[in-house]
C-alpha positions in Angstrom: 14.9 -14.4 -4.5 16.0 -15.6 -8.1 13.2 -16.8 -10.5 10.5 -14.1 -9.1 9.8 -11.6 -12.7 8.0 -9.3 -10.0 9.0 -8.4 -6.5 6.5 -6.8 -3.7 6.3 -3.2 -2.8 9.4 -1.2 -1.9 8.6 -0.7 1.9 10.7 2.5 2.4 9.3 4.1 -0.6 6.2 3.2 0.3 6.1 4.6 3.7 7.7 7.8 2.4 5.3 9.1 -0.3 2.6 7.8 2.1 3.2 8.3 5.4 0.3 8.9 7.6 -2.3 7.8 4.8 -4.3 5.1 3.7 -3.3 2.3 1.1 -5.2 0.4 -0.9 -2.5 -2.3 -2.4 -3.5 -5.2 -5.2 -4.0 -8.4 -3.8 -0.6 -9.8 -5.1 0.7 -6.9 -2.8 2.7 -5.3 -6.3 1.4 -2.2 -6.3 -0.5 0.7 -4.8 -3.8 1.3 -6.6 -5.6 3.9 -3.8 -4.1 6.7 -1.3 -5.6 9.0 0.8 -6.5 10.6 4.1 -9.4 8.5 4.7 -9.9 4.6 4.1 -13.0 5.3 1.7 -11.0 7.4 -0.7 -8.5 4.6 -1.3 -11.2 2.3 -1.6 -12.7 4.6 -4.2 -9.6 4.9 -5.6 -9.1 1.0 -6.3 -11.8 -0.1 -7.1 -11.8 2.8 -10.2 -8.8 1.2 -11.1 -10.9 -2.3 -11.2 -9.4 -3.7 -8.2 -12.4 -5.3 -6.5 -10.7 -6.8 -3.0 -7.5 -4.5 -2.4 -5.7 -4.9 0.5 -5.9 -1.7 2.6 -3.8 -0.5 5.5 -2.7 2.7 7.0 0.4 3.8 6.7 2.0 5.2 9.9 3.7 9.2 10.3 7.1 7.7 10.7 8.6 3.6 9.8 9.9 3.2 13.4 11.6 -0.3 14.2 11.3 -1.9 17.8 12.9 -4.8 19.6 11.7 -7.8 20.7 
């Protein structure tokens, strides 16, 4: 992907630090702004950081792959 100054969230990473936790991500889905146990805390925890909109997910225990 040349030309891109900014790439998305390092998946791995991602479900590492926050595994089994909620996520509240910016909408241009470059970084997390809001983590915690429950959805409302990362909402809180977003929209303290000014982001109105985040995009919220949860994060499972372990990043399993499956086969189609």
């Amino acid at each position: 992907m040349k030309g891109k100054s900014k790439k998305a969230i390092e998946k791995l990473t991602t479900y590492k630090k926050y595994a089994n936790k909620w996520i509240a991500i910016t909408p241009d889905e470059k970084k997390v702004v809001g983590s915690g146990r429950t959805l409302s805390k990362a909402i809180k925890e977003a929209k303290k950081k000014g982001i109105k909109d985040p995009i919220l997910t949860k994060i499972p225990k372990k990043a399993l792959g499956y086969l189609l």
